[in-house]
N, C-alpha and C positions, 0 to 999 in steps of 0.2 A: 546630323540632319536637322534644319528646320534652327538653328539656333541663330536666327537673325537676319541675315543674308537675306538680298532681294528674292534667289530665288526657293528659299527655305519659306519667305513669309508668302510669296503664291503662290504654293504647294499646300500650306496650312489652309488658306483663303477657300483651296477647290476641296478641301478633306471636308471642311464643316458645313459650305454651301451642299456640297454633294452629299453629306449626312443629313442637312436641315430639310432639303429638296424634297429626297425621295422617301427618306422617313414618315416627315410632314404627309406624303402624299397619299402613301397607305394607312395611316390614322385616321388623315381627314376622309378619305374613302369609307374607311370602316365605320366613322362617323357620324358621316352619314346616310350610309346602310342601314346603320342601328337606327336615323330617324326615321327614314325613309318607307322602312319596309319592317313594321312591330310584329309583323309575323315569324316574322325567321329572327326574333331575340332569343335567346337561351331563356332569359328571366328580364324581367324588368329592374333596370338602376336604381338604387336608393341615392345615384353622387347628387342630383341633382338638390337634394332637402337638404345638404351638409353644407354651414356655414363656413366659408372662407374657402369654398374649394379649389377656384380658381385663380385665388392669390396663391394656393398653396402648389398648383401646377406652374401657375409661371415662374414661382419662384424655383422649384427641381427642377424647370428645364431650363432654364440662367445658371445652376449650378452644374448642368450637365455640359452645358456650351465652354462655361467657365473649364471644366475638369477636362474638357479634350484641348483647350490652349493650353495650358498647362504642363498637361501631359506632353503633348508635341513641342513646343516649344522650349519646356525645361529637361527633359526625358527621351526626347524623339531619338534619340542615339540607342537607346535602347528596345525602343519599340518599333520604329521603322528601319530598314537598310538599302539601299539604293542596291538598284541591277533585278536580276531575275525573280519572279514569285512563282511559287509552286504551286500547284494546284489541289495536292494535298494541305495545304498550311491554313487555312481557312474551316478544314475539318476538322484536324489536330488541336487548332485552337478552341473551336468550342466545345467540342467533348472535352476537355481538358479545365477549358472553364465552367462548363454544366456542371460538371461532380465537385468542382470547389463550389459554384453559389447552391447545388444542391444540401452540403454540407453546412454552407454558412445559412441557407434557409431554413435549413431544420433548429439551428442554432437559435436565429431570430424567433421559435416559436417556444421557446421556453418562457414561464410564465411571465419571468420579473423584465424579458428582453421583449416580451410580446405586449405587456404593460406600457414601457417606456419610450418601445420605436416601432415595430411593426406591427403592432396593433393598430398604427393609423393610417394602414396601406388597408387595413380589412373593416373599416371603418365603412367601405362601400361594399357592400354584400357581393354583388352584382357587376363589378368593374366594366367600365366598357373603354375604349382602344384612349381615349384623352385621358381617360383615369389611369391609365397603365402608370403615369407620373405621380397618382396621388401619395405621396407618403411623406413619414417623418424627413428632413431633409438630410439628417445625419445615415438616415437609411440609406436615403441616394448617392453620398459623399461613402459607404462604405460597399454599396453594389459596383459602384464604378471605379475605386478604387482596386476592388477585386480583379475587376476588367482588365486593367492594366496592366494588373503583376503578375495577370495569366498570360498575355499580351509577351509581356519582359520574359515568362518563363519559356515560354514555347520559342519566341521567336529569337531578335528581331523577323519583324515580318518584311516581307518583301513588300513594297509600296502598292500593287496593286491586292497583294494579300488582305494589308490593314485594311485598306479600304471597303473591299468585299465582306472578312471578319465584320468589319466593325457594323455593317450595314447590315447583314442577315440577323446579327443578333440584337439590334434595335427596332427593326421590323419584326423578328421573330416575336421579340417582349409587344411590342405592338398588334400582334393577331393574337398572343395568347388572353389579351383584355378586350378581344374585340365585340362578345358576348350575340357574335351571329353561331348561326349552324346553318349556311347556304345550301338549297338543292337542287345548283348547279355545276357541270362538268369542270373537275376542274379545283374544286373548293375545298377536296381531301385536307389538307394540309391546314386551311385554316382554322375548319369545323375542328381536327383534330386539338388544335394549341386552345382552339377558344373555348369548347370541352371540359379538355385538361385542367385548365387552369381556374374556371368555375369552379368545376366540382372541388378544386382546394379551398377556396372561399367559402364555399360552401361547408365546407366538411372541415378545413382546417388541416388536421393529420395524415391528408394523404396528396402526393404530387407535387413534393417538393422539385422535382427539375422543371425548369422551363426551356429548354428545350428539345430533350427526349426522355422518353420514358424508361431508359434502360437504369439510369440508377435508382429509382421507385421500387423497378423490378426487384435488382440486386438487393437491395434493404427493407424490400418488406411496406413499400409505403403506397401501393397500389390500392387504388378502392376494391371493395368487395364485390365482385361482379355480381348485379341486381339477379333476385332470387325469381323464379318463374312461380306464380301461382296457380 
């Protein structure tokens, strides 16, 4: 699949548009939410005082654009399969992948790995949905990296599988930096990721999944529910 061929390369063409589209749309949403309405922020950003930020987003999301030609075009036999998608494979895949980047986040926060790479994702206190891109780039070349070989492990996916996979868990990393708490109908889900994922930053050692809470549960790495005075 996708290895040259006319209609391999306009299949790749709607995978990345349709990634770029709708991704793009819930970031710049949440974007400007976060400007729009300073009421409903969790906390106020510090990305804005941080020299080079925005060279250092374009440059992760050129590397992420880069990683999914790549991957499809050198790989796509293993990560896509033509015919049917299931409606469980989408699920499968990222429970599957949560407890591997669960594992390799915890990994990332050991001293001399949080020194050299992921200490400059947490370089913004306060991340909001454009920051979700901020970090070392060798961070982003091994988060998505990650992505794939969960991708190759679970599947191949079924074409509209990938697509789905690939989109929940790019929006999902996109609400968890989105640094609202909305209270409207409807917003469970994102208050929930954008929450979550603070309070990591915040706190550091606890909430390593991004996107559920069950392996936190399982290992112990839940915040302390706040104490009543």
């Amino acid at each position: 699949m996708l290895r040259g061929d006319g209609n391999g390369l306009d299949m790749l063409v709607v995978y990345l548009l349709i990634a770029l589209v709708l991704t793009g749309a819930v970031v710049g949403s949440c974007q400007w939410a976060h400007f729009r309405f300073p009421g409903y922020r969790i906390a106020d950003s510090n990305g804005a005082r941080i020299a080079g930020r925005l060279l250092n987003l374009a440059f992760n999301l050129a590397i992420v654009a880069g990683m999914f030609t790549v991957a499809l075009t050198q790989f796509g036999e293993h990560l896509i399969r033509e015919g049917s998608s299931y409606w469980y494979e989408p699920i499968v895949f990222l429970l599957v992948f949560d407890l591997a980047y669960y594992c390799l986040h915890r990994t990332l926060h050991r001293p001399v790995l949080m020194r050299l790479l992921h200490g400059v994702h947490h370089r913004i206190r306060h991340p909001t949905a454009m920051e979700s891109l901020y970090s070392h780039p060798v961070d982003t070349v091994i988060a998505f990296t990650l992505l794939f070989a969960c991708m190759a492990l679970v599947g191949p996916l079924g074409e509209t599988s990938f697509v789905v996979a690939s989109l929940l868990y790019m929006v999902i990393f996109g609400l968890g930096h989105a640094n609202l708490d909305l209270p409207f109908r409807g917003m469970a889900p994102l208050n929930h990721w954008a929450r979550r994922h603070d309070a990591h930053h915040a706190q550091r050692n606890v909430n390593f999944g991004s996107i559920t809470p069950v392996w936190d549960w399982m290992f112990g790495t839940l915040p302390e529910p706040a104490r009543r005075s």
